[in-house]
C-alpha positions as CSV (number, residue, x, y, z in Angstrom):
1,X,-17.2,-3.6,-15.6
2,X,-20.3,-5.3,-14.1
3,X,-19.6,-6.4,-10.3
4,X,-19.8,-10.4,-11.8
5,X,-16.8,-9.3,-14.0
6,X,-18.4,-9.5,-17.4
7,X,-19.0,-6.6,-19.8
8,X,-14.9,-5.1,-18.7
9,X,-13.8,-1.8,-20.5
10,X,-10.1,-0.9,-21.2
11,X,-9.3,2.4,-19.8
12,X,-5.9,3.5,-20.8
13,X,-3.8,1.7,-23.2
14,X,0.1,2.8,-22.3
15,X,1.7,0.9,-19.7
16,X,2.9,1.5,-16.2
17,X,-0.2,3.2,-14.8
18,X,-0.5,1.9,-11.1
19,X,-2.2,3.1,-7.9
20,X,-6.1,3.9,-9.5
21,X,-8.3,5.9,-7.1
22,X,-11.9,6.2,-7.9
23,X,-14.5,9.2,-7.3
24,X,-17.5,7.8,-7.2
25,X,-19.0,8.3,-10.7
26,X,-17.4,10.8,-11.9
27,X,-13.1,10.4,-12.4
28,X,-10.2,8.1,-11.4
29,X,-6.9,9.4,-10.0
30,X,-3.9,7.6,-11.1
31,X,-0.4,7.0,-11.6
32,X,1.6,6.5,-14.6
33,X,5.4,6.2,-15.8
34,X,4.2,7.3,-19.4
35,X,6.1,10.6,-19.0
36,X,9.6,8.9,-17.6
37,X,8.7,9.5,-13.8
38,X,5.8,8.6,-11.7
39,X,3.5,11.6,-11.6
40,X,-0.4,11.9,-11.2
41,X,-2.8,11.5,-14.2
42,X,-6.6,12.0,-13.5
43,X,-9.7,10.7,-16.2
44,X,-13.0,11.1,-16.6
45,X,-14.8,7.1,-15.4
46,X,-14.8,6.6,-19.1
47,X,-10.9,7.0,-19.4
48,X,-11.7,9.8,-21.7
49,X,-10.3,13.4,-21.0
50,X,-6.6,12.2,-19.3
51,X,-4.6,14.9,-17.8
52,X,-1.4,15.2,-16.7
53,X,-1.3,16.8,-13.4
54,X,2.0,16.9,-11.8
55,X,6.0,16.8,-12.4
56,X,7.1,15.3,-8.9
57,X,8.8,12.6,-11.0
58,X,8.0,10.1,-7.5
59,X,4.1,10.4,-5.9
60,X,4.3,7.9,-2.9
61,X,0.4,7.8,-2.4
62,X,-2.6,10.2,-3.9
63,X,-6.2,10.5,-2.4
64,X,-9.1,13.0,-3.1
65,X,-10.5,14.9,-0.4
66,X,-14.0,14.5,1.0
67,X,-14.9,17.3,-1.4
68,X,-14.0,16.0,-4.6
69,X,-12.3,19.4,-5.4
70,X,-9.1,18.3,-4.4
71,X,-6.4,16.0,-4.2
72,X,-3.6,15.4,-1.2
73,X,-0.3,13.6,-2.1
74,X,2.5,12.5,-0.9
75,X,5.9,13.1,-2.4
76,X,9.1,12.4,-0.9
77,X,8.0,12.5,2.6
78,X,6.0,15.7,1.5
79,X,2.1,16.2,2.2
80,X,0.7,18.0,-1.0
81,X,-3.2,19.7,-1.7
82,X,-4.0,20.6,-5.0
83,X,-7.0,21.8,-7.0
84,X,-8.2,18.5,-8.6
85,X,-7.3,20.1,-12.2
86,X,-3.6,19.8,-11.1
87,X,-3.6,24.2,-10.3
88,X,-2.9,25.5,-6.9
C-alpha cells in the first residue's frame, strides 16, 4: 500500500499467516498455520511465488541476514541458518 494507506493489496488469502518480515523490495518472510503447524513461508513483494520452507511444526521468531541470502530462526530454543530458498 501507499504510506497514507490508500491503494492496499491483498497478499495471501488463507488464514493464520503471522509474523511478516520484509526484504526491502524484493520478498517477505512469513509464518503460516496453512500446513497444520507453524512453519516459514517466504513470497516474492507481490505475494506471488509462495514457498514453503520448513517442517519445524513451531518457528518462535525468523529474520534475514544482512545478506539477503539467508534466513536465521529460532525453533524450540534452537538458533537455525538457512539458504533463503529453504536448502542448507
Amino acid at each position: 500500500m501507499n504510506a497514507d494507506g490508500t491503494d492496499q493489496t491483498r497478499l495471501t488469502t488463507v488464514p493464520g499467516n503471522l509474523e511478516p518480515v520484509w526484504s526491502p523490495g524484493q520478498r517477505i518472510l512469513f509464518q503460516s498455520s496453512r500446513a497444520g503447524g507453524w512453519d516459514l513461508y517466504v513470497m516474492n513483494a507481490d505475494g506471488s511465488g509462495q514457498t514453503w520452507l520448513t517442517v519445524f511444526g513451531r518457528i518462535n521468531t525468523q529474520a534475514w541476514a544482512p545478506d539477503r541470502q539467508h534466513i536465521v530462526l529460532v525453533s524450540q530454543g534452537e538458533i537455525y541458518v538457512m539458504n533463503a530458498d529453504g536448502s542448507g
